[in-house]
N, C-alpha and C positions, 0 to 999 in steps of 0.2 A: 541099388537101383539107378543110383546116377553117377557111374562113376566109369561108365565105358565111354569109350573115343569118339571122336565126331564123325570121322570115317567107317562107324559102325553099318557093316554091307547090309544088316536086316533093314536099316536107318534111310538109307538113300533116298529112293523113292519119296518117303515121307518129308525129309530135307527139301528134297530137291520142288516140293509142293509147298513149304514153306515160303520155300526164300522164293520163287516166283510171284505168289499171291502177296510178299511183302514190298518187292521190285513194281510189281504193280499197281500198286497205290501210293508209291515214292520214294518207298524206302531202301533203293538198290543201293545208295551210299553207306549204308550199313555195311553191307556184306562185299563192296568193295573195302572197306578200312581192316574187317577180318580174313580178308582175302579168304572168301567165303564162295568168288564166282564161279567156281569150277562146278558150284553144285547145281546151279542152274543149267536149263536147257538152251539159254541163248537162245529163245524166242522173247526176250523183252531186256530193252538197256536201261542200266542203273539210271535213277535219278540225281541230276545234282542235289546236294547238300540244301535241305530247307530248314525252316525257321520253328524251332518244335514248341514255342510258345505260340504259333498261330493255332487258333481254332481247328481253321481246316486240317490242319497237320492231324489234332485229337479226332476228327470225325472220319479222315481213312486208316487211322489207326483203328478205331472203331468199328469199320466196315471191314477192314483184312480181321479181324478175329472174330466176327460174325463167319466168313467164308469159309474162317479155316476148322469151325466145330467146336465142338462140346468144351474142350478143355478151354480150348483159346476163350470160350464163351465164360466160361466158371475164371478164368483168371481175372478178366474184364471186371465181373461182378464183384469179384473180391476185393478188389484193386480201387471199385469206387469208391468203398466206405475206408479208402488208406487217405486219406487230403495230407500225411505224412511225408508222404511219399509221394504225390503226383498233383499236379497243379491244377488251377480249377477248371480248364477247360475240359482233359482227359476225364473227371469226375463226371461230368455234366454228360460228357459223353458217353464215358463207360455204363452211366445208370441208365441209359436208353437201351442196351444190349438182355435184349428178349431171351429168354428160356425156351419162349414157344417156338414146336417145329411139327412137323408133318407126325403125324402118329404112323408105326409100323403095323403091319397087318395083323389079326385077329391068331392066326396061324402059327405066327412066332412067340405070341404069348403063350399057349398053348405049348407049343414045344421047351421052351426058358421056364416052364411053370415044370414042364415033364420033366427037364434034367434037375431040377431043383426037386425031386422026388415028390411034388403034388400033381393030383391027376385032377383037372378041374370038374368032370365031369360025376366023378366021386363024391368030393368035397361038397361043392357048392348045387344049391335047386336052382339058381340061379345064377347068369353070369353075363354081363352087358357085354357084348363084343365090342359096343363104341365105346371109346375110352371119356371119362369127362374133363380128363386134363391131359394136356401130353408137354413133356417139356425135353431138355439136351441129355438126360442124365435115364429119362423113364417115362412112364404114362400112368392115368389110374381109371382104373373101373370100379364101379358100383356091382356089388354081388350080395346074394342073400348064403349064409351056408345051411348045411342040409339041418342044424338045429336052429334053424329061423332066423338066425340073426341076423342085422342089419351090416354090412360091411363095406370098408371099400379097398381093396386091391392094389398097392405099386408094384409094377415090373420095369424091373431094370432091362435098357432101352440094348438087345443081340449085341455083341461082341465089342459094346463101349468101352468094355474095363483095358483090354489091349489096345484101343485106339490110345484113349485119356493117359495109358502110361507111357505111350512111342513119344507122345506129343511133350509130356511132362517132363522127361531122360532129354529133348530136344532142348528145350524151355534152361532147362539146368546145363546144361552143354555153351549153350549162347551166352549166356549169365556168368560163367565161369570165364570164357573171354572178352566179355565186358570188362570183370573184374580186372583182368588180366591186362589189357591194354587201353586201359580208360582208369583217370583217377575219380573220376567220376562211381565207376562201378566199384573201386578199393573204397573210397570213402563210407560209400551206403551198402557194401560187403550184401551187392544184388542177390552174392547166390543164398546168402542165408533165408533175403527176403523169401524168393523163388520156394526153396525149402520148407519156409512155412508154410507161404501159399498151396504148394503141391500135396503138401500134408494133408491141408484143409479138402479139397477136391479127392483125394483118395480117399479120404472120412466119411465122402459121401457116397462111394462105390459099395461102401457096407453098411446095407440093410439092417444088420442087426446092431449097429451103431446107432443111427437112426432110431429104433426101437428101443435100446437104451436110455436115449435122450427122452424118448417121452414118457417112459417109462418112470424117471424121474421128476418129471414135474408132474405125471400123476398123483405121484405119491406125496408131495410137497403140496398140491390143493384137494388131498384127498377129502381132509376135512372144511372147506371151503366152499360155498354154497353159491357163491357168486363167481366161483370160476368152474370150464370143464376141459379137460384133458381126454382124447381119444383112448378106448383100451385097446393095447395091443393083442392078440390074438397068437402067441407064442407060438402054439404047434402047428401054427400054419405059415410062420413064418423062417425067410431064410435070409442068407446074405444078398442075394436076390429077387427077394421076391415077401410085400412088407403086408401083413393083412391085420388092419384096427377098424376100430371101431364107427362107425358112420352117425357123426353126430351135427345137424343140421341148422340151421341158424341165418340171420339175415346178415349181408356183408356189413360189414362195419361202417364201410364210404358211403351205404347207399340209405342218404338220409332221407328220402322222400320212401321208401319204405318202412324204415326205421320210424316214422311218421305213424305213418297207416298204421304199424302194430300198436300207437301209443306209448312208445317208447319213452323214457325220461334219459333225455342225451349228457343231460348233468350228470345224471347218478353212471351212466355207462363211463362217460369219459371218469370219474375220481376211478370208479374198478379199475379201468383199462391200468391207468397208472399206478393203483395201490398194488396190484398186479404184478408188473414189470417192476416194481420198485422191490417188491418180496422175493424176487427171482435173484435180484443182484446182492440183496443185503443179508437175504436167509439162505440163499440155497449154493451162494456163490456159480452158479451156470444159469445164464440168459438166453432167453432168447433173442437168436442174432437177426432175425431177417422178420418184427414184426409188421412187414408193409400188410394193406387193407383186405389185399387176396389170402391171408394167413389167420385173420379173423373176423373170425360173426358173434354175433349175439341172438343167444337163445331165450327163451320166455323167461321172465323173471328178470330182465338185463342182466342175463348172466355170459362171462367172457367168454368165448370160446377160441382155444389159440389150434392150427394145423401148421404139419411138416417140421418136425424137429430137424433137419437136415444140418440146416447151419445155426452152433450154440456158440455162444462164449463164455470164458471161465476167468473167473478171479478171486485168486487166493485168497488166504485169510489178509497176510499183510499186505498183498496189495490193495483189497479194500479198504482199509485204515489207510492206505496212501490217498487213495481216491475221494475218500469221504473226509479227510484233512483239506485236501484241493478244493470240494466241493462248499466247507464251511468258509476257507478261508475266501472264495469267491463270495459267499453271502454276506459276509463281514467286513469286505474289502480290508483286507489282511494279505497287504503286497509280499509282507516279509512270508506268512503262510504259504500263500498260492506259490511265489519263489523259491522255496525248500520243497515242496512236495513236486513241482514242475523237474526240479533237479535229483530228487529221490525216483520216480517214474520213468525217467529220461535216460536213453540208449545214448550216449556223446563217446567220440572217438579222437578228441581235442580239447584244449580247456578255450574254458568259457568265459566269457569277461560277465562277471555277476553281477555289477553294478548297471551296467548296460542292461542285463535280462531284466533286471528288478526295476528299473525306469519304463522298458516295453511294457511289464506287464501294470505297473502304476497308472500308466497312460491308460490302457486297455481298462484298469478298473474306473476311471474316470470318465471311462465312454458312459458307463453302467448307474452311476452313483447316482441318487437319491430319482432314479424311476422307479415309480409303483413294480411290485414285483409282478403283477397281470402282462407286462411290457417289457419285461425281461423273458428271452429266448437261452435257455438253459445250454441247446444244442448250438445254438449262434458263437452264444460266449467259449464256449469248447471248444469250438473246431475256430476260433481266433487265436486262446493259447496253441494250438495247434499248429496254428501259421507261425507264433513267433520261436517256436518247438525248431518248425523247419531252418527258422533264416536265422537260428544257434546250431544249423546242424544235427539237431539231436533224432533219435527217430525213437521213433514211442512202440511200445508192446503191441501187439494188435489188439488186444481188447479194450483197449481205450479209444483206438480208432470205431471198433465193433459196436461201443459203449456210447461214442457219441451219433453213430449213423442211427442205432435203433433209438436214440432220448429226439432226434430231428425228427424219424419219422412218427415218432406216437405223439411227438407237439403237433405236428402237422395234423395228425388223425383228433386230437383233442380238442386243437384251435376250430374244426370243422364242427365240432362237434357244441360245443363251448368255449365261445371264445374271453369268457370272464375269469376262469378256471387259468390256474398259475403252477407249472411244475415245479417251478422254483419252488413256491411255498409248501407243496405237497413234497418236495423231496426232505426238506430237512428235519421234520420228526424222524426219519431214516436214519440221517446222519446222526444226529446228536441221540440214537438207540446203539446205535454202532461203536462211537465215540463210548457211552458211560458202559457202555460191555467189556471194553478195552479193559477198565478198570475198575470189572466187579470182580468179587472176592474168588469165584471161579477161574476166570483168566488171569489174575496175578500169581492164585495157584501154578495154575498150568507154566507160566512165563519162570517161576520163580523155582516148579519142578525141572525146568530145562537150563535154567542157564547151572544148576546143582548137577545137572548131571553132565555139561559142556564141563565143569572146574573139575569133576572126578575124572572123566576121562583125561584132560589137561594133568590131573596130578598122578596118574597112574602111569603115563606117558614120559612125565619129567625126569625122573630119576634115568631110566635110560638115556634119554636121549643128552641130559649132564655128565653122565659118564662119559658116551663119546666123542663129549667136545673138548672134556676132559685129559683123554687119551690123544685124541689129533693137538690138542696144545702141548702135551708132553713129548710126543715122537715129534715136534716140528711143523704138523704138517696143516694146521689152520691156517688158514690165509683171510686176512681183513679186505676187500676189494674197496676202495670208497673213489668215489666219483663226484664231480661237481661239471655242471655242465659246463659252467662262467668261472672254472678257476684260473683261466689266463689270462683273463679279461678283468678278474678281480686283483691278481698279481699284479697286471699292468698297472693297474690305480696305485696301488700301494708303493708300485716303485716308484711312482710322478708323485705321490705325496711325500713320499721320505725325503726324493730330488730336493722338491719344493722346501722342506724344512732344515734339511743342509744349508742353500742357499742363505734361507734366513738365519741358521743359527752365524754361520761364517761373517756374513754383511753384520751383525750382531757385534760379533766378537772382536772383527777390524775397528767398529767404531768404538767399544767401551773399552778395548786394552790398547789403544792408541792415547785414546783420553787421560786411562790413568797413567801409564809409561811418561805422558809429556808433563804430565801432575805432579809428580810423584820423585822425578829421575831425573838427576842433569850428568849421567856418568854418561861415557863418550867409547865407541868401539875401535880398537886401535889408537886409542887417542885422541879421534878427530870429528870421528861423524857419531852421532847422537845417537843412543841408544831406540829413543821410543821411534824416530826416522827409522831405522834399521828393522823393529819391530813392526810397525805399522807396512814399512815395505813389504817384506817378508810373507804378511798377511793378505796383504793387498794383491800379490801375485799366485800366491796359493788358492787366495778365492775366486779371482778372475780364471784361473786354470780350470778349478770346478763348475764355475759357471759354464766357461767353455764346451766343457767333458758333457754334462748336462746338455745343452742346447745341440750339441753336435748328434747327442742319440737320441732327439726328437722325444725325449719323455721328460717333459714339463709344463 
């Protein structure tokens, strides 16, 4: 998908609408550094080079990927819950960038519903032709089907999926010469980012992904009384075209109704969280995106969560990383939070550890002995976050995913309850997570695999000692060994041996001079004095070596 040329002739066009709408908001210096200007129309001249830590710089970056559509819009979004990757003005601004857009006609849903083999007029007794939500990606209608049921309808928004991939293959094109001529982009290896990103965006082209996702956390509060999950509606559903269940409920943010029903907002907001807390620590996949438009509360303050579109996943061991980080924050355990921050962490350079483990000391210190009600869970997160970036390190995305949905359900909590503490509700989690580690179940399982890592190993051995076997007997092994500093270490060695020459020589002139004139009155030739003769002798020999020494500057 992304691995044709830049020059691709279907491409032009779509390029060539790029880089104007990016020229025009100031970023023609861009595409003069990748000598990129050929692809414009020369109706607008490059910008000089600005300041991309100003504000304004993030809010026409923000306005050119509004202009330029769906994808550029879904990158924007993704991008805000990365604070890894992008500084806090671009966040600020990225989370302002809307989904909402003009709904398409009544006409073309009908036809996108026809090629997708449902006829609506069949299927449903009823079928709104105004949509109740419309956003970059689709729109949804409310519909009753012809066996009563209550439903509501997404159709994927006429021929987005070839837009969103022309734009994605551009996206990874650019990013690849980032990479390329900026160390900038080799550092933070853009196109991998890009790669995930685009991932995530074609994950949401398919409907039946979507439907999967909810499909599982149906099943995960199936027996849960205080929570409700949409049913999907299988055989009416396609990769286009999504039909569940229509389950109704008062928005979450809107406390002055929440009022009116008699609501208890305590009891809503501990669900909300025991909720999202079950999602990370039992089901391993989260919901990614729960802002207040994704849920309501139905009678009984029971949760109601919509749109599995965007999830996040975290493995088993990566949760036992994350729930180590999350204790050792509670505990303020610099040395904890410091091994799990470098267990988590993408780095492509070594790191001075003593320096991290001071940042992050400090940072616990921000924290230490405030009531836990006044501890911001999402705050402290996206701090080691900051100190993640200025180590270089770049983090998984669902720890970015992780901390943007733990900010927005404090935010929805704080409104709701502001006595209520995530902190204290997370760590029954942790410390369930923690003694599962090490119940009799999982040491099994740990203890069946690493038995089966030493039989493969021993099954493997025996050949692979023979053939080192046999290259030691034909000659043909070779030991490579390397040291990066061994000239530098040689160099010492020879300035110390120098050095100790010197001194054993200066040594040996004084103590065999001493004994020679002690000792000896015999006379060389007769006349001149032995230990004169000795002493001389030495005395020139060493002055020589000093010489020899001092002349080749290694002393």
């Amino acid at each position: 998908m992304f691995g044709k040329r830049l020059n691709h002739v279907n491409h032009l066009p779509r390029y060539r609408e790029v880089v104007n709408v990016l020229m025009k908001h100031g970023f023609g210096f861009i595409f003069d550094r990748f000598t990129l200007r050929r692809l414009n129309y020369g109706k607008t001249k490059p910008n000089q080079q600005v300041d991309f830590r100003s504000p304004s710089v993030a809010r026409h970056l923000r306005e050119a990927f509004e202009e330029l559509g769906a994808a550029f819009v879904k990158l924007g979004q993704l991008l805000s819950v990365r604070p890894d990757l992008l500084a806090p003005a671009y966040i600020e601004e990225f989370e302002k960038l809307q989904n909402g857009v003009a709904p398409f006609p009544y006409e073309q849903v009908v036809k996108l519903c026809q090629e997708e083999g449902l006829l609506i007029d069949d299927l449903f007794a009823s079928f709104n032709r105004e949509p109740i939500a419309a956003a970059s990606m689709g729109q949804v209608h409310e519909a009753y089907l012809k066996t009563g049921e209550h439903v509501v309808v997404k159709v994927q928004r006429p021929n987005i999926e070839a837009q969103v991939r022309t734009d994605l293959e551009i996206m990874m094109e650019l990013a690849q010469l980032l990479e390329k001529r900026t160390s900038f982009g080799r550092l933070y290896k853009v196109s991998e980012i890009v790669a995930e990103l685009s991932q995530a965006i074609i994950n949401e082209l398919d409907f039946h992904k979507e439907a999967r996702n909810a499909a599982n956390f149906y099943k995960l509060y199936r027996n849960d009384p205080t929570v409700r999950i949409p049913r999907i509606y299988w055989d009416y559903s396609t990769q286009r075209v999504l039909v569940m269940e229509y389950v109704g409920g008062i928005k979450i943010s809107d406390l002055a109704e929440l009022k009116k029903a008699n609501y208890d907002n305590s009891l809503i907001a501990s669900r909300l969280i025991e909720a999202l807390f079950k999602q990370v620590y039992d089901n391993s996949v989260f919901h990614a995106d729960p802002h207040p438009g994704n849920i309501a509360i139905g009678e009984g303050e029971v949760i109601v969560f919509y749109d599995f579109g965007q999830v996040g996943m975290v493995e088993h061991q990566a949760r036992e990383k994350y729930v180590a980080l999350l204790i050792g924050m509670m505990r303020y355990d610099t040395e904890a939070v410091t091994r799990a921050i470098l267990d988590i962490g993408i780095s492509h350079q070594n790191i001075n550890k003593e320096e991290l483990r001071k940042d992050i000391s400090s940072l616990q210190h921000k924290y230490y002995g405030k009531p836990l009600a006044q501890i911001k869970i999402a705050e402290a997160l996206n701090e080691l976050i900051d100190i993640s970036v200025k180590y270089q390190m770049r983090l998984p995305a669902e720890v970015s995913l992780l901390s943007k949905m733990l900010m927005t359900v404090e935010t929805i909590v704080t409104q709701l309850d502001p006595q209520i503490s995530l902190v204290d509700l997370a760590e029954p989690y942790g410390r369930k997570v923690l003694a599962k580690k090490m119940s009799p179940d999982q040491v099994k399982q740990m203890v069946t695999a690493m038995l089966g890592d030493y039989a493969t190993l021993t099954r493997s051995f025996p050949g692979q000692l023979d053939t080192i076997m046999k290259m030691l007997t034909e000659g043909e092994l070779k030991i490579k060994m390397e040291h990066a500093n061994l000239r530098r270490l040689s160099s010492k060695i020879d300035v110390l041996s120098n050095r100790l020459s010197i001194a054993i020589i200066l040594a040996s002139i004084i103590i065999g001079s001493s004994l020679v004139s002690d000792t000896s009155t015999s006379n060389l030739f007769g006349k001149i004095p032995l230990a004169e003769v000795g002493f001389a002798t030495a005395l020139i020999l060493g002055l020589f070596m000093v010489y020899s020494i001092i002349r080749s500057g290694r002393y």
